[in-house]
C-alpha positions as CSV (number, residue, x, y, z in Angstrom):
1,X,0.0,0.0,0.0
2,X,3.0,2.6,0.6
3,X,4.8,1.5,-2.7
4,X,1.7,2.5,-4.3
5,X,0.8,5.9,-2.3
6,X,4.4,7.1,-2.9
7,X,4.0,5.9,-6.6
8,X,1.0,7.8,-6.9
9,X,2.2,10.9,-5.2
10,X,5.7,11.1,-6.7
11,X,7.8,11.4,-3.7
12,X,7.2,10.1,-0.1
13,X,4.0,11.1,1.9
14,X,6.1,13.5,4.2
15,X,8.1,15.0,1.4
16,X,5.1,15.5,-0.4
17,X,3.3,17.4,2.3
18,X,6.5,19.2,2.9
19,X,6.1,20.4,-0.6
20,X,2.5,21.0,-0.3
21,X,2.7,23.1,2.4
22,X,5.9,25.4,1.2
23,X,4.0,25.8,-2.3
24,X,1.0,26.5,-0.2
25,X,2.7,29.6,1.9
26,X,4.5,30.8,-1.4
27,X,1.4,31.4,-3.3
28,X,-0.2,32.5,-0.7
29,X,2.4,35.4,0.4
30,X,2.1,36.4,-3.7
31,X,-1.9,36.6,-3.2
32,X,-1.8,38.6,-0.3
33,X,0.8,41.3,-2.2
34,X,-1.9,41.3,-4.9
35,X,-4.5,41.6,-2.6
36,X,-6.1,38.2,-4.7
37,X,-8.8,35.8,-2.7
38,X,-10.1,32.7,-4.3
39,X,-13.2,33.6,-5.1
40,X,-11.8,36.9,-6.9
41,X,-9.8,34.4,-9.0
42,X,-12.9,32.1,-9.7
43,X,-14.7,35.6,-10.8
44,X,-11.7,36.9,-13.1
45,X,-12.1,33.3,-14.8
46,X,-15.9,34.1,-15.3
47,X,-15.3,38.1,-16.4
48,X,-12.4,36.4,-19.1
49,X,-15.0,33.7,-20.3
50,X,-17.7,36.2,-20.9
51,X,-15.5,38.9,-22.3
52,X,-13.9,36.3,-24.6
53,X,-17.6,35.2,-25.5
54,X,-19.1,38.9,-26.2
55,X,-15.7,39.7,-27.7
56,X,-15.7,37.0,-30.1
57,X,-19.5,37.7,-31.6
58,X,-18.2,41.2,-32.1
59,X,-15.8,39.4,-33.9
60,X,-18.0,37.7,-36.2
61,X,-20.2,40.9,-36.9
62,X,-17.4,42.9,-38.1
63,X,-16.5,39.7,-40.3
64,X,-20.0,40.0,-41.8
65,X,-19.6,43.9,-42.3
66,X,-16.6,43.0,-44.2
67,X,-17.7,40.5,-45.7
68,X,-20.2,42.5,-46.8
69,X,-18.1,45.6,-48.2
70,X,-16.4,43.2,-50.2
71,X,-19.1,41.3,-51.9
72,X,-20.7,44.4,-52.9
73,X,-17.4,45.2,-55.2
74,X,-16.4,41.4,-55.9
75,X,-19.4,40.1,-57.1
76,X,-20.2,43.2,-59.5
77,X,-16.5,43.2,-61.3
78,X,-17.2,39.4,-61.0
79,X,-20.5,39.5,-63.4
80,X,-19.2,42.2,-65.5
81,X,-15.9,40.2,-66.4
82,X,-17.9,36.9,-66.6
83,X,-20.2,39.2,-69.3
84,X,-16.8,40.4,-70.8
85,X,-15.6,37.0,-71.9
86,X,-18.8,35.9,-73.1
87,X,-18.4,38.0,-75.9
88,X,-15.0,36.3,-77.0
């Protein structure tokens, strides 16, 4: 059962803890100079995800608009070359 925990942890269950716990007060001493809780980290993750979402259908309507601007030159030099080389 220990050959497997310490498998399964990577180190032994004391050095592991050891770890834990060092990694624990490090990131904590770095959220406490940014003034960061948990929950304000859970909330940036929601404010990015909905950001990226509005962001990314503003996206997509200036696509169209370009689109758009485009196709009304393309598709007019388009028909008038394809009416153009009927002649020939």
């Amino acid at each position: 059962m220990s050959d497997r925990l310490t498998r399964f942890l990577g180190d032994t269950p004391g050095r592991t803890a050891l770890k834990l716990l060092v990694a624990s007060f490090v990131v904590g001493v770095i959220m406490a100079a940014f003034n960061w809780y948990p929950e304000d980290i859970l909330y940036m993750i929601r404010d990015f995800a909905v950001n990226l979402w509005e962001t990314g259908f503003a996206a997509l309507g200036r696509f169209g608009t370009y689109l758009a601007l485009g196709a009304g030159v393309v598709i007019p030099v388009f028909i008038v070359m394809r009416l153009l080389n009927l002649r020939k």
